[in-house]
C-alpha positions, 0 to 999 in steps of 0.5 A, spaced: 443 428 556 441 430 548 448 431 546 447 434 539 443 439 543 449 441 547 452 442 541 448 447 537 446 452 543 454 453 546 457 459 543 463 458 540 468 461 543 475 464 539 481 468 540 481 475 542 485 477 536 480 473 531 474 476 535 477 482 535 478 484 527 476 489 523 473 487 517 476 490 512 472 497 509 474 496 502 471 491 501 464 492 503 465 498 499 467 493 493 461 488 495 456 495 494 460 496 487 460 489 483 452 488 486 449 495 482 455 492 476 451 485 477 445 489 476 447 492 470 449 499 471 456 501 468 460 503 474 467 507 474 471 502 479 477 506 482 477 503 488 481 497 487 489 497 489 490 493 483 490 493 475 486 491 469 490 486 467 488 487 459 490 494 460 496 493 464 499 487 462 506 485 465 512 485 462 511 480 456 518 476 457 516 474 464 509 472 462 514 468 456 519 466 462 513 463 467 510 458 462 517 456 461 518 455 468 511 452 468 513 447 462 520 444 465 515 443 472 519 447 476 513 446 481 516 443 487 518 447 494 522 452 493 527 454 498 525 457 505 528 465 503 527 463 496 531 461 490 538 462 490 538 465 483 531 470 484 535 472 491 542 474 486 538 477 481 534 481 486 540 483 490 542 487 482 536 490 481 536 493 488 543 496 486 542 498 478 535 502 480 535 503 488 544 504 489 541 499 494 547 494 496 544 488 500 547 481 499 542 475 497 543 472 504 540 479 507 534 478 501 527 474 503 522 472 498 515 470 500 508 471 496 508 478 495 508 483 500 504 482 506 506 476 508 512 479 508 510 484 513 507 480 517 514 477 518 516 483 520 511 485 525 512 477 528 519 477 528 520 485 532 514 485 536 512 482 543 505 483 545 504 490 548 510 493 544 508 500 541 507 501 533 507 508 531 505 509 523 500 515 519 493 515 518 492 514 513 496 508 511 494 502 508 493 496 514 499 498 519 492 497 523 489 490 522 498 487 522 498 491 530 492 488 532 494 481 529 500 482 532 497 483 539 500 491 539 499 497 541 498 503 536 500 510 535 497 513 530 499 519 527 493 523 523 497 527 517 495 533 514 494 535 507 498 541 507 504 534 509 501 532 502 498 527 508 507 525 509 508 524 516 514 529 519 519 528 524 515 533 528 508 528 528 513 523 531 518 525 535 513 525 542 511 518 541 520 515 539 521 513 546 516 507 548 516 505 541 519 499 538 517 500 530 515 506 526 511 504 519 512 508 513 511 508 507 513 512 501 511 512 495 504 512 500 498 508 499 493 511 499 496 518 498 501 517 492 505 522 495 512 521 498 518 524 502 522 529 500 529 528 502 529 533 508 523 529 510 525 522 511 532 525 514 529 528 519 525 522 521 531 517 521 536 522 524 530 522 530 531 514 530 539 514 530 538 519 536 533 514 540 538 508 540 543 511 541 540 513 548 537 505 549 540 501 554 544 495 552 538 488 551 532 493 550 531 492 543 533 498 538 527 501 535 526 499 528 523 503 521 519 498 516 520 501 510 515 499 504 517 502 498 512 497 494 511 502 489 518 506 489 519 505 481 513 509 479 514 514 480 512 521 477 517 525 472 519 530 477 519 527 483 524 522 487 525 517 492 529 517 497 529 511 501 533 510 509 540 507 508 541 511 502 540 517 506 543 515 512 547 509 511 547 509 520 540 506 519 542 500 516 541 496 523 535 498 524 531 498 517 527 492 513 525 494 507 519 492 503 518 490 496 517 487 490 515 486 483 507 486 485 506 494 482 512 496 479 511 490 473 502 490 475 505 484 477 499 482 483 497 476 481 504 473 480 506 474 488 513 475 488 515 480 493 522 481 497 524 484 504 530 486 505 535 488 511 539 485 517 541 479 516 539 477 524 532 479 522 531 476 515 535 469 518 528 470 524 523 472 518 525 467 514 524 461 520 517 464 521 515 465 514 517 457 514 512 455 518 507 459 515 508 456 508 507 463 504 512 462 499 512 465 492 510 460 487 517 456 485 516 457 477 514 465 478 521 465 482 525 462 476 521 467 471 523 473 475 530 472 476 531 471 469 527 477 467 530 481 472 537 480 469 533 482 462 535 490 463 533 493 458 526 489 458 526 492 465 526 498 464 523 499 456 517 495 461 518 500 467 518 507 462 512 505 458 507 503 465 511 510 468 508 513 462 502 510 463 500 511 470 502 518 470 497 520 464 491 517 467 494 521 474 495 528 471 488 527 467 485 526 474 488 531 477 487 536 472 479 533 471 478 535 478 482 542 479 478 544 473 471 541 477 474 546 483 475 553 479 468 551 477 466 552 483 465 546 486 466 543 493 473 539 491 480 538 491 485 534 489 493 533 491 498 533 486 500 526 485 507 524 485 508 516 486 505 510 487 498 508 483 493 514 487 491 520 486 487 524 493 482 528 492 477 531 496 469 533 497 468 537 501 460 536 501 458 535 508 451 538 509 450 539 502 443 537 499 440 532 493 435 533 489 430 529 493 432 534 500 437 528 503 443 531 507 450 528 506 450 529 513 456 522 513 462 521 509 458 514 507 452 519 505 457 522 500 460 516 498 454 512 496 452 519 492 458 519 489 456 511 487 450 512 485 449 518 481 456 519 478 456 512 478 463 513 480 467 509 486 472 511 491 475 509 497 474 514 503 481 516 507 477 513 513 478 505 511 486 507 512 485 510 519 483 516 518 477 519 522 469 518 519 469 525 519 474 526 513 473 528 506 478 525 503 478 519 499 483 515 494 482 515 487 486 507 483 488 509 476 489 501 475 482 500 471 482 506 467 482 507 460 485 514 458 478 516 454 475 513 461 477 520 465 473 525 461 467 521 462 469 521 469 469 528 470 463 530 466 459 525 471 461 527 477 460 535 474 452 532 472 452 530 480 455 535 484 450 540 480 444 536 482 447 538 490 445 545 494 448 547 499 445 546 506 
């Protein structure tokens, strides 16, 4: 028997989970923009969840505070939940800026965010247990898959701002065993009102009130990743502030990664029962996704800095909001022209949403913008613009909504924007 043979015909075989997963559709769209950027072409990026590090750099004290830590080789393991002292200095920021009181032992830090998610998912769900999140939102589709889980997924409105209401949940409570929110939303930028997110928790207290003892309790992942920006005007309102009740129930995502244009650093922290935290804690162990132990002594020094917190914290609030409102009201002045688009008003977080409404329309050359993809390509290539359709978060294919990133945009950017998308759509005729 040839067995070299043998071995390059066989088809290789791999999990159902790993066969199974959605590529992800921001970066195919990313791969399109840095190829016509290769080539050559200025393209106006606003896809990416991320900053521009020249344009938002972080705080200089914790630049300053990470090569110190650097310098005195602090880079061996930190600890599993993470430093004693970033845990203290987190635990008192969560209180000064959130009036959130969690002891260091109810805090774990890991690499960011996500990994901090997947705990959750691993630590809550079994196989075949149900998760209920809103599209769109940012990959509560690829953790449920990851996790072997069934999904509900509730399409939100733009006349909700794209929020989720207790309504839209309220059938769905009694199989479920985690609801997913997130506020200030990515890819939104909008956010509960009080009233909202009352109501959904209210929903959550009376549905494990009426659960039988040894079924688990149904559980809200709260992401407020992007809660410190937030928009003049506008508050965020978290569970356990609202409901002190759903304390047992909540575990909340966070951490430095957005608040300080921090993405790169990887510190983010999870918070929320001690039983949880403790089961996070053991899983994540075995995964290794650690924070880097230099970024963790930075942080927790930098935090205890309040007024270099929140001079920082002022400063990119101001700067986040111009280039959102400079969008906004960009694209309502392209509305009142007349054009096919929309924008919602933003109120958090790093995204505007907006709108073309061009399905059908024609260009020059007499093709149909029959697709969201068609209308996305257009955009790409004659306003030499970038976006991100709502159908990559979950959204349907047919929606005409899409997320705007401010975080590599200059603030003379935005006219020149405008003015090309203006050129492009008048190039269009209605079918």
């Amino acid at each position: 028997m040839n067995i070299m043979a043998a071995t390059t015909t066989r088809e290789l075989i791999v999990s159902e989970v790993a066969e199974n997963l959605i590529a992800s559709e921001i970066i195919k769209i990313a791969n399109e923009v840095n190829e016509k950027i290769k080539n050559g072409e200025k393209i106006y990026n606003l896809t990416i969840g991320d900053f521009n590090s020249n344009i938002f750099p972080i705080p200089d004290g914790l630049k300053a505070e990470i090569i110190k830590a650097y310098e005195n080789n602090q880079t061996n393991y930190p600890a599993a939940n993470g430093i004693p002292e970033l845990r203290k200095s987190v635990s008192k920021y969560l209180k000064r800026k959130g009036h959130l009181d969690y002891s260091e032992n109810q805090i774990l830090i890991s690499a960011g965010a996500r990994p901090l998610i997947y705990a959750t998912f691993t630590a809550l769900l079994d196989p075949g247990d149900t998760v209920i999140y809103p599209v769109p939102s940012w990959n509560n589709n690829h953790y449920t898959h990851l996790s072997s889980c069934k999904k509900v997924e509730i399409e939100t409105t733009a006349e909700n701002k794209f929020m989720p209401s207790a309504a839209d949940l309220k059938p769905h409570l009694a199989d479920a065993t985690v609801v997913a929110l997130c506020s200030p939303l990515n890819p939104t930028g909008t956010m509960f009102s009080k009233e909202g997110l009352e109501q959904i928790c209210d929903l959550i207290l009376e549905e494990n009130a009426k659960r039988e003892e040894g079924r688990k309790p149904l559980y809200l992942m709260y992401d407020q990743i992007y809660w410190a920006l937030t928009m003049t005007g506008n508050k965020h309102y978290d569970p356990v502030s609202l409901r002190p009740e759903m304390r047992n129930y909540t575990i909340y995502i966070d951490g430095i990664s957005k608040a300080f244009a921090s993405t790169g650093v990887r510190v983010g922290w999870a918070f929320g029962p001690q039983k949880i935290i403790d089961k996070m804690r053991a899983l994540l162990s075995h995964v290794g996704a650690w924070s880097p132990k230099a970024e963790q002594v930075a942080t927790s020094v930098f935090l205890e800095k309040e007024n270099e917190v929140d001079e920082y914290l002022t400063w990119i609030n101001k700067n986040v909001s111009e280039r959102l409102a400079g969008f906004y009201n960009g694209f309502q002045t392209l509305k009142n022209e007349g054009f096919a688009v929309d924008s919602i008003a933003p109120q958090g977080a790093m995204y505007l949403t907006v709108q073309f409404a061009l399905h059908g329309y024609r260009t020059e050359t007499g093709k149909t913008l029959a697709t969201t993809q068609d209308i996305t390509s257009y955009l790409l290539d004659e306003a030499k613009t970038a976006l991100v359709p709502f159908y990559a978060f979950g959204t349907s294919s047919e929606s005409n909504w899409y997320r705007l990133s401010i975080g590599t945009v200059k603030t003379e950017d935005i006219e020149k924007v405008i003015a090309q998308m203006r050129t492009a759509l008048s190039k269009l005729k209605k079918g």
